[in-house]
N, C-alpha and C positions, 0 to 999 in steps of 0.2 A: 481933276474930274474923277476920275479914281478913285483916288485917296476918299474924295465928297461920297462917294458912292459906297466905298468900302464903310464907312463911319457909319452911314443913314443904316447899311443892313445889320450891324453891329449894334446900331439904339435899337435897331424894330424887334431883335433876337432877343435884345437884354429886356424891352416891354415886355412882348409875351411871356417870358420867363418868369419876371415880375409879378405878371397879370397870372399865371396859370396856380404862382405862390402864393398870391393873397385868397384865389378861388379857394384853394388846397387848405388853408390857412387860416380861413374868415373866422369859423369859429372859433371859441375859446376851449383847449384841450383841458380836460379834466382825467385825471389818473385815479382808482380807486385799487381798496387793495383786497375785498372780495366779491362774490356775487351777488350776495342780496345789495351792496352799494352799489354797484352797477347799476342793477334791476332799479330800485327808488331813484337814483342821478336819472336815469335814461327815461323814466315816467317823467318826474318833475321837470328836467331840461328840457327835453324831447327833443327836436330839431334844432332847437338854439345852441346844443355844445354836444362838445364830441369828446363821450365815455372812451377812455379805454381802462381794461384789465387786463394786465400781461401774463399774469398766473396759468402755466401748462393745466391743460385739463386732466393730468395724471397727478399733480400732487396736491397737496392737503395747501392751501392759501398761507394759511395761519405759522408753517413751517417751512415754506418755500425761501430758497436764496435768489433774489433777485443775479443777473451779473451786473457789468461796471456800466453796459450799455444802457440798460432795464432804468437803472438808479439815472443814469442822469435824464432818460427821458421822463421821470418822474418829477425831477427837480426843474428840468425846463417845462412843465405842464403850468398853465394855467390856474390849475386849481388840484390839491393832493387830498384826498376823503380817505382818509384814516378809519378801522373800526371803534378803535381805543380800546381797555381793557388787556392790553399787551397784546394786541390779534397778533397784528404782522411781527414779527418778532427780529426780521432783518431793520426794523425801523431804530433798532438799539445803537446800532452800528454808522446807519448812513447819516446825514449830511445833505437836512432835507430844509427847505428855504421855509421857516416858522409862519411867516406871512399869507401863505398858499397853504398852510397845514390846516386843516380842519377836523377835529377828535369829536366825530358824528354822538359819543357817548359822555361829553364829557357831562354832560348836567345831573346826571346819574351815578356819577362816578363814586359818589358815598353808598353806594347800592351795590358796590362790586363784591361778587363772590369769591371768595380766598377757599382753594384746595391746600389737603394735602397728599401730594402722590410722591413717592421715595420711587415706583416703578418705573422703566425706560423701556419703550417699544419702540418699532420702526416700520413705516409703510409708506409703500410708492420710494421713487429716487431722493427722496429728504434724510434722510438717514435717524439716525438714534434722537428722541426727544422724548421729554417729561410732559405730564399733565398739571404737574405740580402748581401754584402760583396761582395768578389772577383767571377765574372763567373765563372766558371770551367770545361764545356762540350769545351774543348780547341779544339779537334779533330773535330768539325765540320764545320770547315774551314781549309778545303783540305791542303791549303798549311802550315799550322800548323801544321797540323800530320804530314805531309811530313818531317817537323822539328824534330818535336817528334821524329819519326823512324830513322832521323842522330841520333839523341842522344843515345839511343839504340845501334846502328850500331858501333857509337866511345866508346862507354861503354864494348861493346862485345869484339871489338880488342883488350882493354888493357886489357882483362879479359883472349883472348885466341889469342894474338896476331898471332899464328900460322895460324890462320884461318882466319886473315885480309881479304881475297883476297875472299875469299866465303863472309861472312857477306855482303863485299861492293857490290859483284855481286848478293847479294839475297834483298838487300836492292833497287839497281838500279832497278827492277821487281816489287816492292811495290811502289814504289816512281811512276813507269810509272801506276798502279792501282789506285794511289789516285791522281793522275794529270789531268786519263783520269775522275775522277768525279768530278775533278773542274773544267774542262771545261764545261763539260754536263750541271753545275748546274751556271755556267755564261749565259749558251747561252740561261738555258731553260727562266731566270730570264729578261737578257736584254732589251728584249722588251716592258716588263710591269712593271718596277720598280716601278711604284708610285701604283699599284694594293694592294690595303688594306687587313692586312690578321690577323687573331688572332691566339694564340698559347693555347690548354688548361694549358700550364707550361713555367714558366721564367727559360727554359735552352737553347734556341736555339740563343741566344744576337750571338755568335761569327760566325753563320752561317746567322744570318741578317746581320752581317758588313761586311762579304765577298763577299755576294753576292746580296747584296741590299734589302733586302725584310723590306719592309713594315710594321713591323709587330708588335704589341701589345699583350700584353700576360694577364692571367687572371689565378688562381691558382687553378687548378683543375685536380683532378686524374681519369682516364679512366675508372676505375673500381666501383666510385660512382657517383651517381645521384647526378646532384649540387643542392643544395637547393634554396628556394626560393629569398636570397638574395642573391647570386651567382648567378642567372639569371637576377636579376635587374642589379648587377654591368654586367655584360655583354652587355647589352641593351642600358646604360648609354655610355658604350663605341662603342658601332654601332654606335650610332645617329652623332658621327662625326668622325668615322672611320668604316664606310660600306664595311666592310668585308664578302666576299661570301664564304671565304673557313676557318676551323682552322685546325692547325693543333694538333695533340696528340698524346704523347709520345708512346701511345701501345693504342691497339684496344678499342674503347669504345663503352659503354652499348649499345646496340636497342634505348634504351628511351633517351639514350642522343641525338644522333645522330635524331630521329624523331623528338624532340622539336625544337634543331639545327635549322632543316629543316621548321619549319615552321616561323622563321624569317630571313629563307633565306640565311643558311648556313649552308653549307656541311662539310662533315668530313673526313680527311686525316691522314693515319699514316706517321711522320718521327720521328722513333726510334733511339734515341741518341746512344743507343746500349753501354751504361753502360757496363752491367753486360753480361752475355752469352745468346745469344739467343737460344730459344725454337729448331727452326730449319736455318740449313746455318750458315756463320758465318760473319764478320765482311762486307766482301766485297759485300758478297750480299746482305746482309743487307740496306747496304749506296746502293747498284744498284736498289733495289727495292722502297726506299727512294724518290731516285730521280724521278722513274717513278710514284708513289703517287703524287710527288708533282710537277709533267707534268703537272695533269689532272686539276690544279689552273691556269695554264698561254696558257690552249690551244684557 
């Protein structure tokens, strides 16, 4: 009787357990490897699957080392959303199930822009890395991401083909959010295309070919004071690209912005929005973006 009794409480332990995994479990896990895929997975999916990004919110996505854990919770995911264009750059390395891979860029791929950067800098815990190689901030050119979020959308359906009909209708709602910001940033552009501009970082190439901008870049992080030969090369590159406005990935020092300023250049954030922002999220982000970078073409 015992024994009967010990077994019944051992099945009803091992149910819940069961029942509290499938709860835990129902949905289909999706891994992506920055934040605007997040933001489009988690529009288009909505409730039907479960985003995650493991990427620390202090380092750059694009140069982040996953560890041994990171990786294989990626490879048991459901479904893996790549940016393509070399983003993640740990994806050289791992050992990731091709079937669950999804390259959000590839239809475009004949579109990629090739750098050439010989220089190495380092920010946040990622250590030393080149710019050099394939572009990879793909989503800053509106209709790109627009691409990206089909790929997603067609990745979703075979995933939960049930749900085809929502995905396509949550997708048509992002598609008209990031259309109505390639227009904004055609029209705000239009009129002054040849207006000279500098960028503190070589990530913005796929948002100067879309929409014309003018622009030179020089390699500097927001968060440190450039040094003295970083302000020469700046200088070198004025004198025949007279630029009034730069722009910089996230908000930079007092003291850079005052020095800026007394050769006659102002300071602009447009946030590539990598990784997760502080506050808002993707959309307002690129909204606020555009209005920063009004204040170059008024």
């Amino acid at each position: 009787m015992f024994s009967m009794r010990l077994w019944l409480f051992i099945g009803l332990g091992l149910s819940f357990t069961l029942l509290g995994w499938t709860e835990s479990h129902g949905k289909p896990t999706v891994y992506v490897v920055n934040y605007p895929l997040q933001y489009f997975t988690e529009r288009i999916g909505a409730e039907h699957v479960q985003v995650v990004f493991p990427a620390p919110a202090n380092e750059d996505p694009a140069f982040w080392k996953p560890d041994v854990n990171t990786i294989a919770a990626f490879q048991a995911a459901d479904l893996i959303v790549d940016n393509g264009a070399t983003y993640a750059k740990w994806l050289k390395i791992a050992s990731l199930p091709k079937a669950k891979l999804v390259n959000t860029s590839e239809r475009f791929k004949e579109r990629y822009i090739e750098i050439q950067d010989t220089l190495t800098h380092s920010h946040g815990p990622g250590g030393e890395h080149s710019h050099s190689g394939t572009a990879f901030t793909t989503w800053l050119d509106m209709r790109q991401a627009v691409q990206q979020a089909q790929a997603i959308t067609a990745a979703l359906s075979r995933l939960l083909p049930e749900q085809k009909s929502v995905f396509e209708q949550h997708y048509a709602e992002l598609e008209q959010d990031l259309l109505a910001l390639d227009q904004r940033l055609e029209a705000i552009v239009a009129k002054q295309r040849a207006q000279p501009l500098v960028a503190s970082h070589p990530v913005y190439q796929y948002l100067a070919r879309r929409y014309g901008l003018n622009l030179q870049s020089v390699l500097w992080e927001p968060d440190v004071m450039p040094d003295d030969k970083q302000w020469q090369g700046l200088q070198s590159i004025l004198q025949a690209h007279a630029a009034k406005w730069m722009l910089w990935e996230g908000a930079p020092l007092p003291a850079s912005v005052d020095k800026l300023r007394t050769l006659g250049v102002k300071s602009l954030v447009f946030d590539p929005c990598g990784n997760t922002p502080e506050q808002g999220d993707f959309l307002s982000v690129m909204k606020q973006n555009v209005a920063n970078l009004q204040q170059a073409f008024q």
